[in-house]
C-alpha positions in Angstrom: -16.8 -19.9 7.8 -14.0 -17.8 9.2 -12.7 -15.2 6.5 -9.0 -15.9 7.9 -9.3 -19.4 6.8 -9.0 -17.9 3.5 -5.5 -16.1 4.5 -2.0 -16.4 2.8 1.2 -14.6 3.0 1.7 -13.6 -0.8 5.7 -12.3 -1.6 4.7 -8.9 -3.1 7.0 -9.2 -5.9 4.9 -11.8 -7.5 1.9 -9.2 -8.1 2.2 -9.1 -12.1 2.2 -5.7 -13.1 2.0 -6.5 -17.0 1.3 -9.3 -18.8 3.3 -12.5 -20.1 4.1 -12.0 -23.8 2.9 -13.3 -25.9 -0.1 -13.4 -23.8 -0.5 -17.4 -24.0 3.2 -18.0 -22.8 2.0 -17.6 -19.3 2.3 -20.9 -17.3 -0.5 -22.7 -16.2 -1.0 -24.5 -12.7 -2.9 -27.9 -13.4 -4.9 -29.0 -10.3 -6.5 -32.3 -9.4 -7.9 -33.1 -6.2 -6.3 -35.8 -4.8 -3.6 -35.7 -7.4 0.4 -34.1 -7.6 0.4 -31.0 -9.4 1.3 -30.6 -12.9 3.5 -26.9 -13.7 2.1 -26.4 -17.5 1.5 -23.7 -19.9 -0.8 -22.2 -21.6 -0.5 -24.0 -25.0 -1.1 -27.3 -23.2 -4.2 -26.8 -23.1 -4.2 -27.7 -26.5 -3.5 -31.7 -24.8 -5.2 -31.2 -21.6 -8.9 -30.9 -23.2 -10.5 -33.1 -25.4 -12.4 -33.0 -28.3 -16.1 -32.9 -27.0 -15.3 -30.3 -24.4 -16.9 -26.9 -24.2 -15.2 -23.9 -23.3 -17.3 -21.1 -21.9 -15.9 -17.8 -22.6 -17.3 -14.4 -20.9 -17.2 -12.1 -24.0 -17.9 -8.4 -21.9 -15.5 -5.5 -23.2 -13.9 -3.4 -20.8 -15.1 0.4 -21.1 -12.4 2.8 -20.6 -14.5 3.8 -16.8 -12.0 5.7 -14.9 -13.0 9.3 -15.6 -11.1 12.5 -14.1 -12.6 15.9 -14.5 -14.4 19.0 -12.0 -17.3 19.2 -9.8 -18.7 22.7 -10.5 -20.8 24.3 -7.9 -21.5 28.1 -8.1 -17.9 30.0 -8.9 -15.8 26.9 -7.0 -14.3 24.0 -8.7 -12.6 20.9 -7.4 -10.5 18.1 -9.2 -12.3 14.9 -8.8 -12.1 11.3 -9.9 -14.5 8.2 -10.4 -14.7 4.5 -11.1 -17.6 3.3 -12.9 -18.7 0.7 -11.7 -22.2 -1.1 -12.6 -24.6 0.8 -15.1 -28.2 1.6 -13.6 -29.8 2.6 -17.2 -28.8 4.2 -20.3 -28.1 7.2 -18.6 -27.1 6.3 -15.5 -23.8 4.7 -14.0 -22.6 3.9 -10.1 -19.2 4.7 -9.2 -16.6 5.3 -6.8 -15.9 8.7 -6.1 -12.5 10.2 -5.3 -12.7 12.1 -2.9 -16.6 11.5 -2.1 -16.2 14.6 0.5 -16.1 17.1 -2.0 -19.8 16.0 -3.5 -23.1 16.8 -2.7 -26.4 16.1 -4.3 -26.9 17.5 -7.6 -23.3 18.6 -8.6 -22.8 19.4 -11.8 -19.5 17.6 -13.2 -17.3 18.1 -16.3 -15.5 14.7 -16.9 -12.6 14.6 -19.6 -9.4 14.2 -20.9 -8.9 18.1 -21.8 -11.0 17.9 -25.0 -13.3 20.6 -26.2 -16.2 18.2 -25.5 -16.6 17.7 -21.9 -18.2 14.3 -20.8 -21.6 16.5 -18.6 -23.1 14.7 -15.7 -24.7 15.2 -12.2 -24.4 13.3 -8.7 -27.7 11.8 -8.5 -27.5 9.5 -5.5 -24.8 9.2 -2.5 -23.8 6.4 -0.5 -21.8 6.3 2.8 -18.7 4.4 1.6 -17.6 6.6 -1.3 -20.3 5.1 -4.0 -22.4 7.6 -5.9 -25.0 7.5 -8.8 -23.9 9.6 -11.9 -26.8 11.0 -14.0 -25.3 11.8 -17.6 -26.7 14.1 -20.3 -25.9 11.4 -23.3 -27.2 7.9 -23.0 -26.9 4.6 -24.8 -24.3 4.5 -27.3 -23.7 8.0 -27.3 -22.6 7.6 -23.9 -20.5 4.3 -24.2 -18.5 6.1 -27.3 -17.9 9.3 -25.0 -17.0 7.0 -21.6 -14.1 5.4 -24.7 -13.0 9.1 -25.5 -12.5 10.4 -21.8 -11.9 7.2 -20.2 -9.0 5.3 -18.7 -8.7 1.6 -18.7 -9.3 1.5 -14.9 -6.9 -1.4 -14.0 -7.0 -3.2 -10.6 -6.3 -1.5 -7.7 -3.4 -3.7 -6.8 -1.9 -2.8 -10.2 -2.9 0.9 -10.2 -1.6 1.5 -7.1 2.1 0.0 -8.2 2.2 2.2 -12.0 0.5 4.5 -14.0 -2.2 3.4 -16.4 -0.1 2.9 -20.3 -0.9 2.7 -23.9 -0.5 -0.9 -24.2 -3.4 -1.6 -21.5 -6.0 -0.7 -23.6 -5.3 -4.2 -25.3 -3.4 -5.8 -22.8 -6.5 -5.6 -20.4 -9.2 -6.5 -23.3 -9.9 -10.3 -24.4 -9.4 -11.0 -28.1 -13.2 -11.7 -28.1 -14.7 -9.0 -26.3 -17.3 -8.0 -27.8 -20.5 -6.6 -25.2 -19.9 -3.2 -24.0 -20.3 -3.2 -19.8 -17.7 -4.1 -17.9 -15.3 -2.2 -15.8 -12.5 -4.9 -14.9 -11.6 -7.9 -17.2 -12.5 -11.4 -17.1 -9.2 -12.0 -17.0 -8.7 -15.7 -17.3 -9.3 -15.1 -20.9 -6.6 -12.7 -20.9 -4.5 -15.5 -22.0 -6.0 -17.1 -25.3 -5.1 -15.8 -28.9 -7.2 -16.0 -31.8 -4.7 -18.6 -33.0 -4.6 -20.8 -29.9 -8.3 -20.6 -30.5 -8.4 -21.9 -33.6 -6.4 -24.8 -32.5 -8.4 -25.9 -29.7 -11.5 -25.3 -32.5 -9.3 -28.0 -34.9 -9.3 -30.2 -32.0 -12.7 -30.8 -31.3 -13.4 -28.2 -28.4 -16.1 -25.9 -28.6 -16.4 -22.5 -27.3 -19.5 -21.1 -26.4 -19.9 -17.1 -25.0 -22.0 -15.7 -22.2 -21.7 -12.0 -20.7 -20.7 -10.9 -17.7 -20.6 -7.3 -17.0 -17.8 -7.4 -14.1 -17.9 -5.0 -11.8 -15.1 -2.8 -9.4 -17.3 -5.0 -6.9 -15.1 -7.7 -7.8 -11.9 -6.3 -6.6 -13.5 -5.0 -2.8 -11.6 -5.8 0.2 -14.1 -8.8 2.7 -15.1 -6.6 5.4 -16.8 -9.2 7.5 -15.2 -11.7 10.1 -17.8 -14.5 8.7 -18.3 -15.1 5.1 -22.0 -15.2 6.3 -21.9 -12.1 7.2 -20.6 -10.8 3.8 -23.2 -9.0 1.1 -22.0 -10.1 -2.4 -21.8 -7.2 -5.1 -24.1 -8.2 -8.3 -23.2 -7.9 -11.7 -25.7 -8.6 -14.9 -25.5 -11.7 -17.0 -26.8 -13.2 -19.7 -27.3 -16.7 -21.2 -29.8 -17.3 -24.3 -31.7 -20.1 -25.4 -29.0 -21.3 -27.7 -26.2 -21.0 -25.8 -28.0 -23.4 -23.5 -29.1 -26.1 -26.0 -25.6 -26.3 -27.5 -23.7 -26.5 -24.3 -26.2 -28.8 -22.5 -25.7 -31.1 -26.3 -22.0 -31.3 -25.6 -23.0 -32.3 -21.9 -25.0 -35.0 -22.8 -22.6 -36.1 -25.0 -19.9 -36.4 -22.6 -17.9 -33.1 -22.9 -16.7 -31.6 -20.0 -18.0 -27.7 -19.5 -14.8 -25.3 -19.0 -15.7 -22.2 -17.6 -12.7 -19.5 -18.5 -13.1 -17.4 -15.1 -15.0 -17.3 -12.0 -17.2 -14.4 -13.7 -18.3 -17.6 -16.7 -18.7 -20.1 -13.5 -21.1 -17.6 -11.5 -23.2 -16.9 -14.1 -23.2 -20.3 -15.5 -24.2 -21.6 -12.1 -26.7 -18.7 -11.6 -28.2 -19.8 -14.5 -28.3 -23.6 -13.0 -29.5 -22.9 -9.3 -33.1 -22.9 -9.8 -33.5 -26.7 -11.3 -30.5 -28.1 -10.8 -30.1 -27.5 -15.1 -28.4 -24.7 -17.1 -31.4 -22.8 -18.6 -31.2 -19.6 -20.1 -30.5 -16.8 -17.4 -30.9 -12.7 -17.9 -30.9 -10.2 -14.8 -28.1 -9.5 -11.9 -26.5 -12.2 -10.0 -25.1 -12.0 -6.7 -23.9 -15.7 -6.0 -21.3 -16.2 -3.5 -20.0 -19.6 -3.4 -18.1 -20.7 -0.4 -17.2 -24.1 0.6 -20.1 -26.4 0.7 -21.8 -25.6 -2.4 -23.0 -28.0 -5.4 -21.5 -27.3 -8.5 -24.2 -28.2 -11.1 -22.6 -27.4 -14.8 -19.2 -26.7 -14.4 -16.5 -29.7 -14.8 -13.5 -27.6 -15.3 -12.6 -23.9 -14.2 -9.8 -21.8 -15.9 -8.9 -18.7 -13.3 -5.8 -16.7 -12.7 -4.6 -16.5 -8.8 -6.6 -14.5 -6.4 -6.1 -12.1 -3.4 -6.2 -13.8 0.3 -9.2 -13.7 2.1 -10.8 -12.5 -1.5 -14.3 -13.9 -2.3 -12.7 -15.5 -5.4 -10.0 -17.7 -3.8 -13.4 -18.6 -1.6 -14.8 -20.1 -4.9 -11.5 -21.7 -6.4 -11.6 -23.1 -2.4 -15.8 -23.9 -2.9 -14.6 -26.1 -6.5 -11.4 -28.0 -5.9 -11.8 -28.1 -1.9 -9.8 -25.6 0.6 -7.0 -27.3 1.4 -6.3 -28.7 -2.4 -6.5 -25.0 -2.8 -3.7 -24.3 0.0 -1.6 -26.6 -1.3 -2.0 -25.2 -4.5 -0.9 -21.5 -3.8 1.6 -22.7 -1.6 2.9 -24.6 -4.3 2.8 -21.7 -6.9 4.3 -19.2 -4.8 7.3 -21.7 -4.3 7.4 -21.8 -7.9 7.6 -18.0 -8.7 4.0 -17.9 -10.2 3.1 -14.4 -11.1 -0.6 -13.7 -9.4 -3.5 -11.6 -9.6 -5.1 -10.4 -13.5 -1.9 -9.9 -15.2 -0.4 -13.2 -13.9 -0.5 -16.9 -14.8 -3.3 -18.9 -14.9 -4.3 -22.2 -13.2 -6.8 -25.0 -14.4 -8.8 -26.7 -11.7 -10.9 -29.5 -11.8 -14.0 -30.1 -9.2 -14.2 -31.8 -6.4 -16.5 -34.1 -5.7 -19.7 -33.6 -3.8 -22.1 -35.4 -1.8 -25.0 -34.5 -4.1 -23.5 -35.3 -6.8 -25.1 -38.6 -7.6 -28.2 -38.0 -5.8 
């Protein structure tokens, strides 16, 4: 398909540059093929599922991974900055380097915040489009704990580009049940629950269940390509176990609807379902890219915030309820004053239906 079929004009003063507060007042966009709208909130959820329903949660943390510091080569020094963006081993991270001109191979770089203990690593790899592979001296923990001390919460570009980074984003940008250190970016549907509101939904019958995700900067790369087929999806690592699978497949059977809370929960959860048509336990890198046309298998129900034009992600939201539901939909929340992008309001979407789906 065209990428421009995938274009929208977006008023720029609906980019959300902090989050609703409390963080479940933020209003919630209720679509249904076929059917009118319904302008909610988030607390409705609390009406809008039912007990037997599962809600699939992606419970990565967000490391601090924008790191500032020197590139050291003989007696010359240069100010340099970097986005990490997809861990290679316990040593070894990718990122985006700022500015990439000023690296070569082997570089020795002190990364910090102005401590006494200097974060030490080396360029270990260069691509052509600003990505490079950083070799650290600490690994494992070690390193996660120092990536927390020198780090900073390395918000989207859209958002970075508008304000500083602040205090408050180190929770603001961090679900209440993160819990697997990896990711860069948040899943940021689940930016809106509270413990409480979890609780609730518990009382009521619906389940939650958590996979991980490690999102990646990938995620928030501009479509380069004319054709979505000629588009190379970034991958990100996931993992489902055997009994995350068993209970969410019970509740299935059973006749509860799976809610996937984000497009990184949905692509992982549909990773996981790809090879037989059933969700079976899943661990490794995915690089799915759904587009229009493809056969949902597990998820019933997807619960994502509003998404660039021409982005991958309003691809899939177009892939689940069907493009022009999907059109209608954006048009209608930007008529509505909607606040978009990971700081913004949230929508709930349910799937279209698809050929195969009674084959």
């Amino acid at each position: 398909m065209r990428v421009s079929e995938f274009d929208f004009e977006l008023p720029e003063k609906l980019i959300a540059l902090h989050p609703a507060e409390p963080r479940d007042s933020a209003r919630l966009l209720v679509v249904r093929p076929g059917q009118a709208f319904e302008d909610k909130h988030i607390p409705d959820l609390k009406t809008l599922l039912r007990p037997g329903d599962v809600l699939v949660v992606n419970d990565t943390r967000v490391l601090p991974a924008e790191l500032k510091g020197v590139r050291l080569r003989g007696d010359m020094r240069a100010n340099v900055s970097f986005n990490l963006h997809k861990r290679v081993d316990a040593k070894t991270w990718r990122a985006f380097a700022r500015p990439a001109k000023k690296l070569h191979l082997l570089d020795r770089l002190e990364l910090g915040n102005g401590g006494a203990e200097p974060l030490i690593a080396r360029v270990a790899g260069k691509g052509d489009t600003g990505e490079v592979t950083l070799e650290f001296e600490l690994g494992g923990a070690q390193l996660d704990e120092a990536i927390k001390s020198h780090g900073a919460m390395p918000l989207p570009p859209y958002i970075g580009a508008k304000r500083a980074v602040e205090e408050r984003d180190k929770v603001d940008y961090q679900t209440v049940y993160a819990a697997e250190d990896g990711a860069v970016a948040a899943p940021t549907a689940g930016l809106h629950f509270t413990e409480k509101l979890l609780q609730e939904l518990s009382d009521l019958g619906v389940a939650m269940e958590r996979v991980t995700l490690h999102v990646g900067a990938g995620t928030f790369l501009p479509m380069k390509a004319d054709d979505t087929d000629d588009h190379v999806m970034h991958s990100e690592w996931g993992e489902i176990d055997q009994a995350t699978v068993e209970r969410i497949n019970a509740r299935r059977k059973a006749g509860g609807r799976v809610i996937a809370v984000g497009t990184t929960s949905l692509r992982l959860l549909e990773t996981a379902s790809r090879a037989t048509g059933e969700l079976r336990p899943f661990v490794g890198d995915t690089d799915i890219f759904i587009t229009p046309g493809f056969h949902f298998r597990t998820v019933d129900v997807l619960m994502t915030n509003f998404h660039l034009p021409k982005s991958t992600l309003f691809m899939l939201v177009s892939a689940f309820s069907g493009l022009e539901t999907m059109k209608a939909a954006y048009a209608h929340a930007i008529a509505q004053g909607y606040r978009f992008y990971s700081y913004g309001d949230s929508s709930l979407l349910h799937r279209a239906p698809h050929p195969e789906d009674d084959a």
